[in-house]
C-alpha positions in Angstrom: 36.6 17.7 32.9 33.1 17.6 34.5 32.1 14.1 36.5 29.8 13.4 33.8 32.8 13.5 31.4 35.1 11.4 33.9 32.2 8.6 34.2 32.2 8.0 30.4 29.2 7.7 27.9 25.6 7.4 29.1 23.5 4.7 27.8 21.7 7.1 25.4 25.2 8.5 24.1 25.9 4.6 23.9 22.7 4.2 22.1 23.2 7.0 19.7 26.4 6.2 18.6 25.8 2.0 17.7 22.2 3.4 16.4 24.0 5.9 13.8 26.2 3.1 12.7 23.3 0.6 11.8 21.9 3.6 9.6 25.3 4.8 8.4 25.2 0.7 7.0 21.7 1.0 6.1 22.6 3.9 3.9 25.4 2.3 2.4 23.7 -0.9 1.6 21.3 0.8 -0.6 24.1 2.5 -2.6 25.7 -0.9 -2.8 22.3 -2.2 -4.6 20.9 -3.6 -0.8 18.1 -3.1 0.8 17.9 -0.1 3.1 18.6 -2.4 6.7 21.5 -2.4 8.5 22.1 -3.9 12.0 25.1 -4.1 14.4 25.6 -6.1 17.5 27.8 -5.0 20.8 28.1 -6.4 23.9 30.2 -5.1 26.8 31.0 -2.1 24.8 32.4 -4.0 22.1 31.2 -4.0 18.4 30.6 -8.5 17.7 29.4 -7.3 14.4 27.9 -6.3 11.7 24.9 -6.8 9.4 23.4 -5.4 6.1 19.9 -7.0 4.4 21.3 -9.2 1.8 17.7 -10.6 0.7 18.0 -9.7 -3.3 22.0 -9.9 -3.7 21.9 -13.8 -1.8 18.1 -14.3 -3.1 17.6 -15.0 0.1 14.6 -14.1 2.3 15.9 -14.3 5.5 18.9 -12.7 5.1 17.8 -9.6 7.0 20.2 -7.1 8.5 19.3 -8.3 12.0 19.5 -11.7 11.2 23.0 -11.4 9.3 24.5 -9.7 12.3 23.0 -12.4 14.7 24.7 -15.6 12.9 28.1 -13.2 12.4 28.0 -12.2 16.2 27.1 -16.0 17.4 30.2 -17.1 15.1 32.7 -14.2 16.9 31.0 -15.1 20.4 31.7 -18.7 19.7 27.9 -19.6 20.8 24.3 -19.3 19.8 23.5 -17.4 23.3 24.0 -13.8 22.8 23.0 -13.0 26.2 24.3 -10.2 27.5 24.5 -8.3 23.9 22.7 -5.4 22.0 21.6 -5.1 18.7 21.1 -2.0 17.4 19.2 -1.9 14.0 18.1 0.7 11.6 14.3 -0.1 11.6 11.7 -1.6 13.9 12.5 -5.8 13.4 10.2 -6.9 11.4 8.4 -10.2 13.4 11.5 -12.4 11.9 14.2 -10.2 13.0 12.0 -10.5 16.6 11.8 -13.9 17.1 15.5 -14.2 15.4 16.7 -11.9 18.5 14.5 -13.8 21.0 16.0 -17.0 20.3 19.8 -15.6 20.3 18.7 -14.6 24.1 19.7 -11.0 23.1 19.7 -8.4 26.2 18.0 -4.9 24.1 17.2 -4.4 20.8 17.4 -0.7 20.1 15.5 0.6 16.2 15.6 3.9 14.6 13.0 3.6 12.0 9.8 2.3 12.8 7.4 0.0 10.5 5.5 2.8 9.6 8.9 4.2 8.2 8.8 0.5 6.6 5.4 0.5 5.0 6.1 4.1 3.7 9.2 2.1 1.6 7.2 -0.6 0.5 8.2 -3.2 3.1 5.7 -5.7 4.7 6.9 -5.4 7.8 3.6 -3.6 9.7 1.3 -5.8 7.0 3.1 -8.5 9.1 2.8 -7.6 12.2 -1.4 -7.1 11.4 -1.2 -10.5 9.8 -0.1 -12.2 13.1 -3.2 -10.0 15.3 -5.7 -12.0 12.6 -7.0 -15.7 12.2 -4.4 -18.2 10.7 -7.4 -18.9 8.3 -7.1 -15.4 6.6 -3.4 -15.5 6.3 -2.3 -16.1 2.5 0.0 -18.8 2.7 -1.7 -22.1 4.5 -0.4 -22.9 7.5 -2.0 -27.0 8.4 -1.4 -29.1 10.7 -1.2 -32.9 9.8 -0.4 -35.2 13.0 1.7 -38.6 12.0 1.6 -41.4 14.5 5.7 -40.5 14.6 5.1 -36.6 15.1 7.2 -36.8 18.2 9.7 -39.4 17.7 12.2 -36.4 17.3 11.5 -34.8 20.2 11.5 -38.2 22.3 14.7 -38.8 20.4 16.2 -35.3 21.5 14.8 -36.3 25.4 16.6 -39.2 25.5 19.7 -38.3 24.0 22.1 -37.6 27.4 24.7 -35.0 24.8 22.4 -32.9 24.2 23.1 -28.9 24.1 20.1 -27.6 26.1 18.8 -24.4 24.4 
């Protein structure tokens, strides 16, 4: 046995392996009548879960691979801070799967597939990622903003409340 052998895996072998599961699920999820995502979380060498793009079977359209495997992980971790944790995912996130993976404080997020790979399938995922370069008055869904004298009353009442879990 050679000292690279004794010292285990290296990160890209780590990498590698969790990567070809997230596309091993991908694959399967499109034989299964999903969408061609899959997603898989692991933190200290240890698989928290799993996640395939249920968007047309729960008529859902946040039920991305990466976002499936994030609320699955947070429920095994016992907390919405996945710090510490990597998802590996069969595609590029698209800008939800981003900001999903941002706010669960994940460590890496490591893609095969990029959106190019996306676009090619007929997913909006790089159309998205132009959309967000571009003026909000372009976009095709109106985004408006409409100030109330209360606007901040849940905010002041999230301040003030001493309970609170900080996030």
């Amino acid at each position: 046995m050679s000292a690279a052998d004794a010292a285990g895996p290296t990160l890209a072998q780590t990498d590698e392996r969790w990567l070809a599961h997230a596309v091993t699920l991908a694959t399967e999820n499109v034989a299964a009548g999903g969408g061609p995502f899959g997603a898989v979380i692991v933190r200290d060498g240890e698989l928290l879960a799993i996640g395939q793009n249920r968007v047309t079977r729960d008529l859902d359209p946040t039920a991305h691979a990466e976002v499936q495997a994030i609320r699955a992980a947070c429920q095994a971790a016992g907390d919405f801070s996945l710090a510490g944790a990597t998802l590996y995912t069969s595609c590029e996130p698209c800008p939800l799967c981003v900001s999903a993976s941002l706010w669960a404080r994940l460590d890496r997020v490591v893609f095969a597939a990029d959106r190019h790979d996306a676009a090619r399938g007929g997913f909006d995922d790089l159309e998205f990622y132009e959309l967000f370069a571009r003026d909000r008055a372009t976009w095709p869904t109106a985004i408006e903003s409409l100030r109330l004298p209360e606007s901040a009353a849940p905010f002041d009442a999230w301040l003030g409340k001493g309970d609170r879990t900080d996030y």
